[in-house]
N, C-alpha and C positions, 0 to 999 in steps of 0.2 A: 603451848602446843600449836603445832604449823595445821595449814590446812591438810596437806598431804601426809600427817599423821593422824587428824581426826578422822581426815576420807578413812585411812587406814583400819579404825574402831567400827566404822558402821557395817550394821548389817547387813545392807545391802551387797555392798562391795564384797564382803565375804562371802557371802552366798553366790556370788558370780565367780567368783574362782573356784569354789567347789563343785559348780555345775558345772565349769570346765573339765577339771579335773576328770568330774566323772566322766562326762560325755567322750573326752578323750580316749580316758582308761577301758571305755567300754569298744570303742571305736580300733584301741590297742589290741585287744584279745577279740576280737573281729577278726583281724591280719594275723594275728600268730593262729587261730583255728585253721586259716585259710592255709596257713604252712604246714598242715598234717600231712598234704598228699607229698609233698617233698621230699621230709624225710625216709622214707624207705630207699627213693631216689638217690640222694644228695644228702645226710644228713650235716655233713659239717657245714654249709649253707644254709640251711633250716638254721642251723644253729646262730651263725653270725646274722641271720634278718632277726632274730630273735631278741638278741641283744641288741642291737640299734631301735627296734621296737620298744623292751623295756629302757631301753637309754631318755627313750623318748616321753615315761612315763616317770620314771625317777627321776630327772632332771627338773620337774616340775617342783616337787619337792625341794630340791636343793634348790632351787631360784626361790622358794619361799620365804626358806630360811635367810637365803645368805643377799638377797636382792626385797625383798617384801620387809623383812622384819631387823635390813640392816644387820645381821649375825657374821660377825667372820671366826671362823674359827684361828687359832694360832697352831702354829704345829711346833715341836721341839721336837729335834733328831740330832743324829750323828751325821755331819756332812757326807761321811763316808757312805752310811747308808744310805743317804739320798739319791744318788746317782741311781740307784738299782730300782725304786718305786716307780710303780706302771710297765717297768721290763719284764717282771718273774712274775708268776705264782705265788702265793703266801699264804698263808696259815694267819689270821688277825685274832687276837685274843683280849678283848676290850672290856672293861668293868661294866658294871649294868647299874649306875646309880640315878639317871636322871630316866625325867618320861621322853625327852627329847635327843639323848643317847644315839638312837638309831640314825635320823639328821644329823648328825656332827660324824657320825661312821659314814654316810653315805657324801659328805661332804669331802672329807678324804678323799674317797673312790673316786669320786669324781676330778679334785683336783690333779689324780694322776692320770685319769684316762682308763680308768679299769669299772666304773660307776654301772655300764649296762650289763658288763658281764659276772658283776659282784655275786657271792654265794654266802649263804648263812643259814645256820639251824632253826628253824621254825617250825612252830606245833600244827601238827596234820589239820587241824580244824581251820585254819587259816585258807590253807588251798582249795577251802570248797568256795571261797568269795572271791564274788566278779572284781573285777578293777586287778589290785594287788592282787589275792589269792590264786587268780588264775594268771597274771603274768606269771607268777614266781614260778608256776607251773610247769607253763613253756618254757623257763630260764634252767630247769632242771634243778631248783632248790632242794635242797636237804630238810625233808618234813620228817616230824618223830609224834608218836604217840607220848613219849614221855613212858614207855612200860617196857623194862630193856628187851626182854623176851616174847613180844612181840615188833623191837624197834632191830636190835641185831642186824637180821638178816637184812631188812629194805634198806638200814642205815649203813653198811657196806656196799650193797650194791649202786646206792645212789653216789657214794664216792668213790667207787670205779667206775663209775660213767664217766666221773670229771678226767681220768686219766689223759682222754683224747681231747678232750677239750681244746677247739681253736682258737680261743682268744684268753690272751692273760686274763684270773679270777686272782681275785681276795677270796679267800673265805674266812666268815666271820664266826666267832664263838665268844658266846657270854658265859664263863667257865663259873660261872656263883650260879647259873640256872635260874634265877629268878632276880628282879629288882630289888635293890637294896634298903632296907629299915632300920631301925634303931631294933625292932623287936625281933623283924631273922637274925639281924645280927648278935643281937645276946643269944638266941638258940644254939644258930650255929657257934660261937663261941662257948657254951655249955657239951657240945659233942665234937668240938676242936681241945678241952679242956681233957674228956673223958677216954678221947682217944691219942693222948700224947702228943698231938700237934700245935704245931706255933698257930701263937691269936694273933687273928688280925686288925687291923685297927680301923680301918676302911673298907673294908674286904670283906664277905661272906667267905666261909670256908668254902673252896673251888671244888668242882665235881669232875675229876678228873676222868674218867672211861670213857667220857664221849671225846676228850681231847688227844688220846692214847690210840681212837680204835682210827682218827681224823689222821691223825700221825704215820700210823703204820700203813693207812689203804692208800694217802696220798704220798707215800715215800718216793722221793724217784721225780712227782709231778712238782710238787711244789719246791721251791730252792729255798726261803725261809720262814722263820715265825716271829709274826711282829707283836712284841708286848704293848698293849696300847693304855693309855689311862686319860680319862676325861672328867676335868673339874672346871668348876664354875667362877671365877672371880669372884670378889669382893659377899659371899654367902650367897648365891645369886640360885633361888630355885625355877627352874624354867620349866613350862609348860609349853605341849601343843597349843591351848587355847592362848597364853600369850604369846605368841611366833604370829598365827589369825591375826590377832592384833594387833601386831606389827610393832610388837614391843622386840628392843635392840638386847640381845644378851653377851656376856667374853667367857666364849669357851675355849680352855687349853688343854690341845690334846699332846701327852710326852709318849713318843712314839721309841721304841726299845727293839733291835733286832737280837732275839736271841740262837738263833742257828741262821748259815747260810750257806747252800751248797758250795761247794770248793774243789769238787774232785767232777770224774766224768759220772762217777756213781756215788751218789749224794748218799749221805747217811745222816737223818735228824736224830739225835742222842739230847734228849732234853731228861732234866728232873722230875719227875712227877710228884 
């Protein structure tokens, strides 16, 4: 082991980048509060300080991963689709099997240029915490209680905000709804069994309405939807706490475009 991997393990050192972290993230929604009186003014400005604000606090992240802990991701696409990443809108529909998942999604973002104004479904209890919870806030994130009948209405309405949206978004969706187990996974394959649908073998069975209702309200804004899948080399289980440690992981993400607007008036026709 090098010196500048054991620096890497110590406590100290970690503790200094998280006090960064914070100090920053708190320093972040400082300046996005300060953007309130704007918007009524100027809202599509409000918007773009916003993003370069959150750009400013996700990025930290992603230099953790991909510069602290040595992590590159690999990507695998269709050259064809490549040309069109970080130009459109999209729809990202990504598995949810690791705790570290969301870094290797924001790594993406970022290597196309779309990383401050990225969007994703997150549980309303999130957004009442400083740092993240309250940027995601100002970022106009997609929060849900998780209870349809009371999530319906806000969950429409927050993705007709995006309609106007100034700067190219991803938006992301984890369509299993919860991280992956041996033990959801035999469930849901017990009520994939019962209800006549195909078993998956990697996969929780997908919860499709939130991906249906993302579909129809963003019709029009978004031009496609990117099937995403992230695994880990050689059995490799990775943690937050070792990325901290500055432990190196090979994640490959096979990125899949399946709809792409083609006309002047886009129509996404997918399977459900």
């Amino acid at each position: 082991m090098g010196l500048v991997q054991w620096l890497k393990g110590q406590f100290l050192c970690q503790l200094i980048i998280c006090y960064g972290f914070l100090v920053s993230g708190l320093l972040v929604n400082l300046l996005q509060i300060c953007t309130l009186p704007l918007w009524p003014i100027n809202k599509q400005l409000a918007r773009r300080i916003n993003c370069k604000l959150g750009y400013s606090l996700t990025s930290q992240s992603v230099a953790l991963l991909e510069w602290w802990s040595g992590t590159e991701v690999t990507f695998y696409t269709d050259p064809a689709d490549y040309q069109f990443y970080g130009k459109e809108n999209a729809i990202i529909v990504l598995n949810h099997n690791f705790e570290i998942d969301f870094l290797c999604g924001w790594a993406f973002c970022d290597r196309f240029g779309v990383l401050g104004a990225s969007k994703c479904l997150a549980k309303k209890e999130l957004s009442y915490l400083p740092v993240i919870g309250w940027m995601w806030y100002f970022l106009e994130m997609v929060f849900i209680k998780r209870k349809w009948e009371e999530d319906k209405r806000s969950f429409v309405q927050s993705l007709q905000n995006l309609r106007d949206y100034p700067e190219n978004f991803w938006f992301l969706l984890h369509c299993e709804g919860t991280r992956f187990t041996e033990e959801k996974h035999q469930i849901s394959m017990e009520v994939a069994e019962k209800k006549g649908l195909p078993k998956l073998k990697h996969h929780l069975l997908p919860r499709t309405k939130g991906f249906w209702v993302a579909v129809q309200n963003l019709r029009g804004t978004v031009a496609a939807v990117y099937c995403c899948t992230l695994n880990f080399r050689n059995n490799e289980t990775p943690t937050l706490l070792g990325v901290i440690n500055g432990k190196k992981y090979h994640p490959d993400l096979y990125i899949r475009t399946s709809s792409r607007r083609t006309t002047a008036t886009p129509d996404i026709s997918l399977a459900l």
